[in-house]
N, C-alpha and C positions, 0 to 999 in steps of 0.2 A: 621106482616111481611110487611115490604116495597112494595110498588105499584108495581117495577121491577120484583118483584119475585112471589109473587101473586099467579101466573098461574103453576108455579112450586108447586109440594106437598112436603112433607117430605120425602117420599120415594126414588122421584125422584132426589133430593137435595142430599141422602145420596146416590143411585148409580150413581152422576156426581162423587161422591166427590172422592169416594172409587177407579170408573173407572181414577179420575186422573186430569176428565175435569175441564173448567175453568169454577170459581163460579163465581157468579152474587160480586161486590164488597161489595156492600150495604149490601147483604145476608152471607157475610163473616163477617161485622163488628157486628150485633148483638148477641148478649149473645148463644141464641139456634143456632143460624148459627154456632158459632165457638162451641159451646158443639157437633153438628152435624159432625161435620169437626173431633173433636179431636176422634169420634168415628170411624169414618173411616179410620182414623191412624191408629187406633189400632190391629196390630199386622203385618204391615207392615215392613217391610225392608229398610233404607234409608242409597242406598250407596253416603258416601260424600267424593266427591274428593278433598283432602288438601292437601299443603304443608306438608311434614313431614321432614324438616330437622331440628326442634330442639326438644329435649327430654321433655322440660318444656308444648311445644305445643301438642304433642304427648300424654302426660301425660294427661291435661286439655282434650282434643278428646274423650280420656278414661273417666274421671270422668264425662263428660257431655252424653257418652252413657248409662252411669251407671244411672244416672238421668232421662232419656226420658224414658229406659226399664221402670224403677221403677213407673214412674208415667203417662205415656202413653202407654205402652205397646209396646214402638219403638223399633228394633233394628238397632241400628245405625253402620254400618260398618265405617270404615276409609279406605280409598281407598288414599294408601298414595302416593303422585306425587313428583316431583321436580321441574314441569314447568307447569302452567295454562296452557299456552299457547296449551300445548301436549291433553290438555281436553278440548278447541277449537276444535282441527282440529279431535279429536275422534267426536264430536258430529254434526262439519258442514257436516263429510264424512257418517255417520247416515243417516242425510237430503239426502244426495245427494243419496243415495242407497235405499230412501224410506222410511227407517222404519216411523211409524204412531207415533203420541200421547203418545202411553203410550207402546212402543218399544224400550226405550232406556235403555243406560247402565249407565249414572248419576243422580243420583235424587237431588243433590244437588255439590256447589262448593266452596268453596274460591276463591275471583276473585275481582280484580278492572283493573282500568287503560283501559290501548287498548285491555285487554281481553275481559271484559265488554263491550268495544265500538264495535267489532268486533261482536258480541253476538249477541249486540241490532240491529245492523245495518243489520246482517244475519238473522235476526229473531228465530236465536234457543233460544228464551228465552222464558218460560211461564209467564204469569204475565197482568196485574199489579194484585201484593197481596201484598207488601211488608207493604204497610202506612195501609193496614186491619188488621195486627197481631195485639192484642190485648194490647203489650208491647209498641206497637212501640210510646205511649203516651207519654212515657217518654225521648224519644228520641229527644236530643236537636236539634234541625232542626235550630235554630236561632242562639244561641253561635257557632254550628260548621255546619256552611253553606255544607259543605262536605259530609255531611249526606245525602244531595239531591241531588249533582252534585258530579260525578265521574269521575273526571281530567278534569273537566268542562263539561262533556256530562251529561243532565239530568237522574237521575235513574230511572221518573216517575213510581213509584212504581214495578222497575222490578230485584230491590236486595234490601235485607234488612242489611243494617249498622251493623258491630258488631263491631267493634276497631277502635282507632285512633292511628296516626301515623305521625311523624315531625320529619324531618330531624336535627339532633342532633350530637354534637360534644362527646367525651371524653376523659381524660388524665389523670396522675398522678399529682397532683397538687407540687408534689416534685420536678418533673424533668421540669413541665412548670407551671410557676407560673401566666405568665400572657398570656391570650387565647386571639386567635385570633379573631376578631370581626366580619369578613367581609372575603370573597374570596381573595379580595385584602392583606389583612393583612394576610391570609395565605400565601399569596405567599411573602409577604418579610418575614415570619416565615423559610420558604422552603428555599430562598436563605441566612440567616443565618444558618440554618441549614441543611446546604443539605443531601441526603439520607434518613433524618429521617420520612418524611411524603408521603404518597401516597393513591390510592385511587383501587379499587377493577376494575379485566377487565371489559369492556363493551361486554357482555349484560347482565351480573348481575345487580340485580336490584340497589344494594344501588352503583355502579360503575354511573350507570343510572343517580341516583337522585342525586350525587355528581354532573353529568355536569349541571344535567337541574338548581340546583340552583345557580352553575357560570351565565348561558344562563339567568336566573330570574334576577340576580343582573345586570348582562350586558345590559341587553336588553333595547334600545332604546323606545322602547312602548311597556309594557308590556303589554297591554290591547290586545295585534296582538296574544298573545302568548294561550288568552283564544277561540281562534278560531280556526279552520282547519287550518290544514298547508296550504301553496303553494310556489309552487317555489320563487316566488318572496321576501314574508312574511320569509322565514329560509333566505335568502340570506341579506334581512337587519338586524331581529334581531339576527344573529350568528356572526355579522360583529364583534364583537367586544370579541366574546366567546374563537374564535379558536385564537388570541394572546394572549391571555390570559394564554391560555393551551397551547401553545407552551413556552412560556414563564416560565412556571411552570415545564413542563416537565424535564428538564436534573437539575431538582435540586431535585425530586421527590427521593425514594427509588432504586437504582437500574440506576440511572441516565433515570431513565423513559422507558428503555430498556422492563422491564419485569412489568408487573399488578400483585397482587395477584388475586387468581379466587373468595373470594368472603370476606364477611366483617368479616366472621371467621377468617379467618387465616389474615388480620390486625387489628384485637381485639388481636389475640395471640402475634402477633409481640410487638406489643403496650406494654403487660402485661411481654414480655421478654426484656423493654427494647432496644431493636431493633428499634420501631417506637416511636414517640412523643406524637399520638394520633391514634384515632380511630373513625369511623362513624357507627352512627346504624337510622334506622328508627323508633326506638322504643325508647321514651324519659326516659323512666325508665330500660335499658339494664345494666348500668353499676352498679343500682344499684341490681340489679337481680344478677349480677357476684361477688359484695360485698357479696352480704348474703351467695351465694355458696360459699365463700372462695376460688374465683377465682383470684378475684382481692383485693388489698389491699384497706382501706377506706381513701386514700390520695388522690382516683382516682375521678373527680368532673364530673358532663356534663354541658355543656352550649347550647345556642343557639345563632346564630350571633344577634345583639340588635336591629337590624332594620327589624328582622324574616326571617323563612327560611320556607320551604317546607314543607306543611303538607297534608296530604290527609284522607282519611277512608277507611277498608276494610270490604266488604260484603258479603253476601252469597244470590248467585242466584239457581233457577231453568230451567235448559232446555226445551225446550218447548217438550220435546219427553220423560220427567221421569215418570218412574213406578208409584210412588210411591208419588204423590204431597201431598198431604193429609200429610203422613208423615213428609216430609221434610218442609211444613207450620208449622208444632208444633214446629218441632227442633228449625227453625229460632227466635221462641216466645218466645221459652228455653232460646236461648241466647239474647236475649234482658230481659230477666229476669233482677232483682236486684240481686237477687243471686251469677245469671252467672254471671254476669258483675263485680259485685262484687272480686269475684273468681279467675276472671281472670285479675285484676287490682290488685291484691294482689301479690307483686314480689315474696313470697314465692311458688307462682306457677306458673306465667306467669309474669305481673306486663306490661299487655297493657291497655291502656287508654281506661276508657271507652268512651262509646256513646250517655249514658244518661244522663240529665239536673239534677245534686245531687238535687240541688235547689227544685224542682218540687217533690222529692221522700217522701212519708210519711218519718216519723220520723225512723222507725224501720228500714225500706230500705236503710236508707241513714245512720245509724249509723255500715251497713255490710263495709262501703266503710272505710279503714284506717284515720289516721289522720297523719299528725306531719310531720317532715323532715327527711328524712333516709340517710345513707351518699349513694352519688351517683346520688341520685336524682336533675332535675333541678329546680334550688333555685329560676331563675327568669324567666319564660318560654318567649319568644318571641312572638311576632305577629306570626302568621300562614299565610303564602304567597301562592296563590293559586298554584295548576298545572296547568301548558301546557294544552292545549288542546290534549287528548290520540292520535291524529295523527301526533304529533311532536316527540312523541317515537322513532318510527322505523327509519325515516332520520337521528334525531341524532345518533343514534346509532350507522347507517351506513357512516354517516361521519364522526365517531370519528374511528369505524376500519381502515378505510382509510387511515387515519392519522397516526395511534398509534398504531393500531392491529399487525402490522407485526414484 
């Protein structure tokens, strides 16, 4: 056992684990550390608060419960949300009222972005454990720099990576034969074709990530963009955002009058013909909607050729869950090859994963698909960082300003 730990016995080690407290990190990463850990899991409860607004994800939530019961003895609830943000302020108002350590009501989250920063910066987060799972080996840390910084704010091991995520075009390749490259080349798309394109209201997320990769393309020095905002820093690099979008506006869907409320219902529009295109976060969506015989296989994705927007999504702990022990396995589970696997397979989900194929035995890496599927992006772009998580909220609030009403 490592020098750190020493002093600590076995006993002791399994009622931090069990109680919830934080383990020595070193005495996490060894073999009997984490056999100790997975037995303190066992028969625990891990409620995980997630998105639940698509069935494919919801579905996967279920087969990965079914997994942890079977082989840890977890039982994983789905604590189904519609907004991190809402499991934020469930867990700073926790703090504020007191509750202790092992007092709380999430033992785990779905979360990036200013959620994440807001977490770390508030200190509701337990951690560092993320880079001690067992999985996390395989975990590209160097192909996708994302893995480590979360909209630029470092994760130092305080969420572990499960998905990737890059802002992505799609269309019927019938009705537009040749894709726009660039923000700019949408918008002479949008004044040839007025009405037919638009983008989701703001503070929906992909509405969100539709400005921030105008604000990326525009921006004077993007290097300003990987830092804290301030007043000064939004007011040079926006200079050039909001003509931009003023400009595009009254050529948009609707004369720019009206948003849709999220990327749903302009994926539907898109698929009835009504719209040109569509935007998802997820670079394999359109091929996901082919296989369901949602969309026809004429429908392509691209990505602008000089890249767009790409991020990772995680899963943390609150520094106040029941239940840590458990929710450390879950997060292992999905760093699995299996998971990862699974859920990179469009037949169930079809999100990127997070591990380095390269690096995976032969066996692990023959779980991951092959080949070109129609729908899928045929030539991925560069991956262009985020904003720094506190460029969020002002954008957001001066595009309502603007276009909200």
């Amino acid at each position: 056992m490592p020098p750190e730990t020493t002093h600590l016995s076995r006993r002791h080690l399994l009622l931090a684990a069990a109680a919830g407290a934080a383990l020595p990190k070193a005495w996490a990463q060894t073999p009997a550390g984490w056999a100790d850990l997975e037995k303190a899991a066992r028969g625990q409860t891990v409620y995980w608060n997630a998105w639940a607004g698509s069935e494919q994800t919801n579905a996967y939530l279920q087969w990965v419960a079914q997994q942890v019961k079977t082989a840890h003895g977890i039982t994983l609830q789905h604590v189904k949300i519609t907004d991190t943000a809402d499991v934020v302020k469930r867990v700073r108002a926790e703090k504020a009222t007191g509750r202790g350590a092992n007092e709380g009501t999430v033992d785990l989250v779905w979360i990036n972005g200013e959620n994440f920063a807001a977490m770390k910066r508030e200190g509701l987060l337990f951690g560092p454990w993320a880079e001690a799972l067992p999985n996390f080996r395989w975990v590209d840390t160097v192909g996708k720099p994302t893995t480590l910084k979360d909209f630029s704010v470092p994760t130092e091991g305080m969420e572990s990576p499960w998905g990737m995520a890059q802002f992505t075009l799609f269309a019927d390749s019938q009705r537009l034969p040749e894709r726009p490259q660039s923000m700019q080349a949408l918008l002479a798309l949008a004044r040839r074709q007025p009405g037919r394109i638009t983008y989701p209201r703001l503070p929906d997320f992909h509405g969100t990530t539709f400005v921030k990769q105008a604000l990326v393309e525009f921006a004077p020095d993007r290097a300003a963009l990987a830092k804290p905002v301030t007043d000064a820093a939004f007011a040079a690099q926006t200079a050039a955002l909001w003509p931009f979008l003023d400009a595009l506006r009254p050529h948009l869907w609707r004369a720019g009058k009206q948003f849709p409320q999220n990327a749903a219902a302009v994926r539907q529009m898109m698929a009835d013909g009504e719209l040109l295109l569509a935007i998802t976060f997820n670079p394999n969506e359109a091929a996901n909607e082919i296989a369901a015989k949602r969309l026809p296989a004429t429908v392509m994705s691209w990505q602008f050729e000089k890249g767009t927007i790409g991020n990772t999504h995680f899963v943390a702990i609150p520094y106040n869950a029941r239940a840590k022990a458990g929710a450390q396995v879950v997060a292992n589970f999905l760093l699995s090859p299996a998971a990862q696997a699974r859920k990179a397979d469009i037949a169930h989900w079809g999100d990127p994963t997070v591990l380095d194929l390269a690096r995976l035995p032969a066996a692990e890496r023959a779980l991951f698909g092959t080949g070109q599927q129609p729908g899928l992006v045929s030539a991925p772009a560069p991956t262009l960082p985020e904003p720094h998580a506190s460029w969020v909220e002002p954008l957001e609030k001066a595009w309502a300003q603007r276009y909200g009403a």
